[in-house]
C-alpha positions in Angstrom: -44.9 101.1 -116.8 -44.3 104.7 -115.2 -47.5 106.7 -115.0 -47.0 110.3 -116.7 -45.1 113.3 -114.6 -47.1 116.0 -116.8 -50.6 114.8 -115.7 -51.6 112.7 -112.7 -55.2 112.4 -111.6 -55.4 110.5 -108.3 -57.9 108.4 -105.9 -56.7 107.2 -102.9 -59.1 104.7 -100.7 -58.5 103.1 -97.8 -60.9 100.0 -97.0 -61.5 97.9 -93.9 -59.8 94.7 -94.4 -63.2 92.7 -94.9 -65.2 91.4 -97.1 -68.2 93.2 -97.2 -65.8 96.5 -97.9 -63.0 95.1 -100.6 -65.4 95.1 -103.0 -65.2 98.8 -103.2 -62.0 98.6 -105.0 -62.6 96.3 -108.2 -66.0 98.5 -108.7 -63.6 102.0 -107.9 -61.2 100.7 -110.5 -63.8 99.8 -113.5 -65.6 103.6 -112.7 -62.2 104.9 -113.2 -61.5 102.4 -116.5 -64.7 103.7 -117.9 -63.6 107.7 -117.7 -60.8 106.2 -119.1 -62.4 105.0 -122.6 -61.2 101.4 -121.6 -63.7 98.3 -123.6 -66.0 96.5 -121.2 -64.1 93.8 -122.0 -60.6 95.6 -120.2 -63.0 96.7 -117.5 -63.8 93.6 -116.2 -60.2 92.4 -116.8 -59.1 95.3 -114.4 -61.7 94.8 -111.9 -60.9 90.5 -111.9 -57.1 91.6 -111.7 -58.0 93.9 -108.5 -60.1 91.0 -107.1 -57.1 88.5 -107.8 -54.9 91.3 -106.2 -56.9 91.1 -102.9 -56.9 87.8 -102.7 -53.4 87.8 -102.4 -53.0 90.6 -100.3 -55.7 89.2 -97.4 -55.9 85.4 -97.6 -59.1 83.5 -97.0 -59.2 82.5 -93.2 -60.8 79.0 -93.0 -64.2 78.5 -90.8 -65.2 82.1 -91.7 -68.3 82.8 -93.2 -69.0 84.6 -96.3 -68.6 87.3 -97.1 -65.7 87.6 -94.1 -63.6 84.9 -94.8 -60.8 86.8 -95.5 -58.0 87.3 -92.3 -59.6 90.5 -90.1 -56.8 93.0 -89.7 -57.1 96.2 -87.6 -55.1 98.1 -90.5 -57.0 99.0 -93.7 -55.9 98.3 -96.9 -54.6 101.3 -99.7 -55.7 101.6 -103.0 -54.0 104.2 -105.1 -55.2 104.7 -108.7 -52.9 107.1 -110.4 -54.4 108.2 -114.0 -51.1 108.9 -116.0 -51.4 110.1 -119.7 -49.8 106.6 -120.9 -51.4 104.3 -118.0 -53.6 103.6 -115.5 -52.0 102.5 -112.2 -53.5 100.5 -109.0 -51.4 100.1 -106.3 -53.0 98.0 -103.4 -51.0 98.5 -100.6 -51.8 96.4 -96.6 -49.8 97.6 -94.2 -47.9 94.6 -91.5 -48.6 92.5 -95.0 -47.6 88.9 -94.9 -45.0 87.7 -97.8 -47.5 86.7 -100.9 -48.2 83.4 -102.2 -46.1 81.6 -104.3 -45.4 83.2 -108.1 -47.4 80.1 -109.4 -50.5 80.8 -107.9 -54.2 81.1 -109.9 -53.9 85.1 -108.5 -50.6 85.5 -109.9 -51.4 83.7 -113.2 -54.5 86.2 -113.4 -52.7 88.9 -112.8 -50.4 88.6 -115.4 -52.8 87.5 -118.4 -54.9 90.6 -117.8 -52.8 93.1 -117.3 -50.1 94.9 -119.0 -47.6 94.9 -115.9 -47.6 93.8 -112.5 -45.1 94.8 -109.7 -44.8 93.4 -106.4 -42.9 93.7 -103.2 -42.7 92.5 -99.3 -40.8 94.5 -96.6 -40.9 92.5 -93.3 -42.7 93.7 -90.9 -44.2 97.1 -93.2 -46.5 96.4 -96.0 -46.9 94.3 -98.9 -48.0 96.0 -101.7 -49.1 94.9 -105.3 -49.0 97.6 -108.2 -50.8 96.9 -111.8 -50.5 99.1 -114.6 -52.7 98.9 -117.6 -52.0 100.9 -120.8 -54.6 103.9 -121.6 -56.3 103.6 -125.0 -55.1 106.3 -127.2 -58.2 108.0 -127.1 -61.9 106.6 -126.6 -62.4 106.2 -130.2 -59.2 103.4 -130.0 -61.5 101.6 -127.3 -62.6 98.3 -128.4 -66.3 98.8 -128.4 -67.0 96.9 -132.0 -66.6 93.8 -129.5 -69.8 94.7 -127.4 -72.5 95.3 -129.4 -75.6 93.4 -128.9 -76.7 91.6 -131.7 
């Protein structure tokens, strides 16, 4: 899903590759998604799709404690969120990336029941890079907010 070439707002972060610091992304992604007019309910799918995302960018590393289990890497890892009139797009991007998982994996079967699109790609040697896009809301009156009100 191409993100609009009249209007592009973008945020570009680039975390340490640990633990304590990729949670910077999922919470990046649901302040953007709330600008946005998305539900709770999509927020928190975005920021679990982001999460599931990571995990299959920077596998866990066994013996390490929490919240550093995941494989230290001296290169940081990319996040571009590009805010397109029609879409909202999160490319997660670590450079000297390993090839991902297998296409059966819980990650991949998360990332493809909460979002509207998922792209990925390995180049040897370069970067492996995951890109989700999720459909805008029309406007913020479209949101569904009937869903989260507190009885």
């Amino acid at each position: 899903m191409p993100v609009s070439d009249e209007r592009e707002d973008v945020l570009l972060l680039d975390v340490p590759s640990t633990g304590d610091y990729l949670s910077v992304l999922p919470t990046a992604t649901a302040a953007v998604a709330t600008r946005l007019g998305f539900s709770l309910d999509e927020i928190e799918d975005l920021r679990a799709a982001v999460n599931a995302a990571v995990a299959l960018l920077i596998p866990t590393e066994p013996g390490r404690p929490r919240p550093f289990r995941r494989k230290a890497s001296d290169q940081p890892l990319h996040c571009r969120l590009a805010v397109g009139e029609e879409a909202l797009q999160i490319t997660l991007i670590r450079p000297k990336g390993e090839p991902l998982p297998d296409s059966g994996s819980y990650q991949w079967q998360v990332l493809r029941a909460l979002t509207d699109e998922v792209d990925a790609h390995w180049t040897a040697g370069e970067t492996t890079t995951i890109t989700i896009s999720q459909r805008r809301p029309a406007s913020e009156a479209d949101a569904d907010t009937q869903r989260h009100q507190i009885y």
